[in-house]
N, C-alpha and C positions, 0 to 999 in steps of 0.2 A: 853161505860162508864157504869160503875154501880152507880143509885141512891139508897141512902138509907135514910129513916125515921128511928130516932131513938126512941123508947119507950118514952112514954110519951109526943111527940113532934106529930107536925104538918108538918110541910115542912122538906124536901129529903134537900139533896145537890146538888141539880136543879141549874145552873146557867143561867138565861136568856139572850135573847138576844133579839133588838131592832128589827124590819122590817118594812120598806114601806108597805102602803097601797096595795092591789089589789094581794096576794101573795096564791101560794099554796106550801104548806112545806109538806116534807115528811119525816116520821122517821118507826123505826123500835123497838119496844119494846118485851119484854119474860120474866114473870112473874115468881116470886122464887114463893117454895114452904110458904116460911117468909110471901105472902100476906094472908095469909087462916087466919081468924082469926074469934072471937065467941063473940058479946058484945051484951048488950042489948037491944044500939038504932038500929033498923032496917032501919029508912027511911034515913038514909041518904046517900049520891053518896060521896064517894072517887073520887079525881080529877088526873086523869093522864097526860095529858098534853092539849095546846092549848093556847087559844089567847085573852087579855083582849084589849079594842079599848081604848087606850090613856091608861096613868099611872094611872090611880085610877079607872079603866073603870069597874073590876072587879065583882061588884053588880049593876053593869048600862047597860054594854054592851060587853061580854065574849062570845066564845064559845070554849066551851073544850069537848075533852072526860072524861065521867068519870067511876068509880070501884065501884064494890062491890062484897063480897064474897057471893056463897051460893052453898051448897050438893057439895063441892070440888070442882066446877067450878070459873070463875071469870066472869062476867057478865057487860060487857061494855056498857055503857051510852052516848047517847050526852048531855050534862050538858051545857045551855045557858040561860043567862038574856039580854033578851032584851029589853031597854026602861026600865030597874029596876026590870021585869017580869020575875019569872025564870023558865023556858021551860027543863023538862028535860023529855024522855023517853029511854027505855031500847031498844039499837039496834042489842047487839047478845051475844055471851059468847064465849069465849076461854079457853083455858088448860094450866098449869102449864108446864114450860120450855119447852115452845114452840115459835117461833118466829113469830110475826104480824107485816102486815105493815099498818101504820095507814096515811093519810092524812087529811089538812084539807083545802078549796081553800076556799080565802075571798074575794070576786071582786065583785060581782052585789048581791049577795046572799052567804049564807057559807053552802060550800057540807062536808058532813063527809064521811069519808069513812075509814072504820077498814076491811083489807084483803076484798074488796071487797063489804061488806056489805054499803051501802049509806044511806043518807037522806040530804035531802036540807031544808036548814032555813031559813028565812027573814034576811035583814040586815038593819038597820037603822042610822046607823053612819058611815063611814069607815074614820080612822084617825090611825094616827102610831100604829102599834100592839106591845104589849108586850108579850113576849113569859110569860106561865105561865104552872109550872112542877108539877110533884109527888107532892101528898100532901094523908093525911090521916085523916078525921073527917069532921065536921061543928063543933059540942062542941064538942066531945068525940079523945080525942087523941092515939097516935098508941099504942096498947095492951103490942107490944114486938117491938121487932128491925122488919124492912122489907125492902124487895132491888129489885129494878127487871135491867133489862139490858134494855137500852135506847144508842140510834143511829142514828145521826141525817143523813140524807142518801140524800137529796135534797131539792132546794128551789129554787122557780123561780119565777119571777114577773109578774104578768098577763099584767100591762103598758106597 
């Protein structure tokens, strides 16, 4: 499926889905050339996909991957607030229309892993996950139109 963010807007056409506790998900994402883009605020991470703990968990208890553009690369992040605390560093960069696979396992602790690249995070909550997709900003919303290809390719439960 193709998500897109439309100019001026924040959220894609992402449609979530619920999951049980203790799960590792796997998808498959390939970046148009639509994400490259040039704006003032620097610090902030673009959200690509991932998981909030409970419906409003989102600035409490999240872990996602997140984006950012820079010198024609896109530069992938793990993006997590834990306990309200938001934990984000930079874990690798990929290339324009190319395809990744991204997972993320949440059961004792949350592994990332983008085509290989890992990092494990603490976990302090583990209650229903809400899927959470593309999005573009913290204030600053999307420049122009943007789309990348998203594919949801597995999901197993660790119980």
């Amino acid at each position: 499926m193709v998500l897109h963010i439309i100019k001026g807007f924040h959220y894609s056409t992402f449609l979530p889905r619920i999951y049980k506790p203790g799960i590792i998900k796997t998808v498959k994402v390939k970046f148009d050339k639509s994400c490259a883009y040039n704006i003032g605020e620097k610090s902030c991470v673009n959200k690509l996909w991932g998981f909030s703990v409970g419906l409003f968990g989102v600035h409490k208890n999240s872990y996602r991957f997140g984006w950012t553009y820079e010198e024609d690369k896109i530069i992938i992040w793990t993006y997590s607030y834990i306990n309200g605390k938001l934990h984000k560093e930079r874990l690798t960069e990929c290339e324009f229309d190319k395809e990744y696979e991204c997972s993320i396992s949440i059961y004792d602790g949350v592994t990332f892993n983008f085509n290989g690249v890992t990092r494990t995070e603490e976990i302090t909550e583990l209650n229903w996950l809400f899927e959470l997709g593309f999005y573009f900003g913290g204030k600053t919303r999307a420049p122009h139109n943007m789309k990348i290809e998203f594919i949801r390719i597995k999901s197993q439960n660790t119980y």
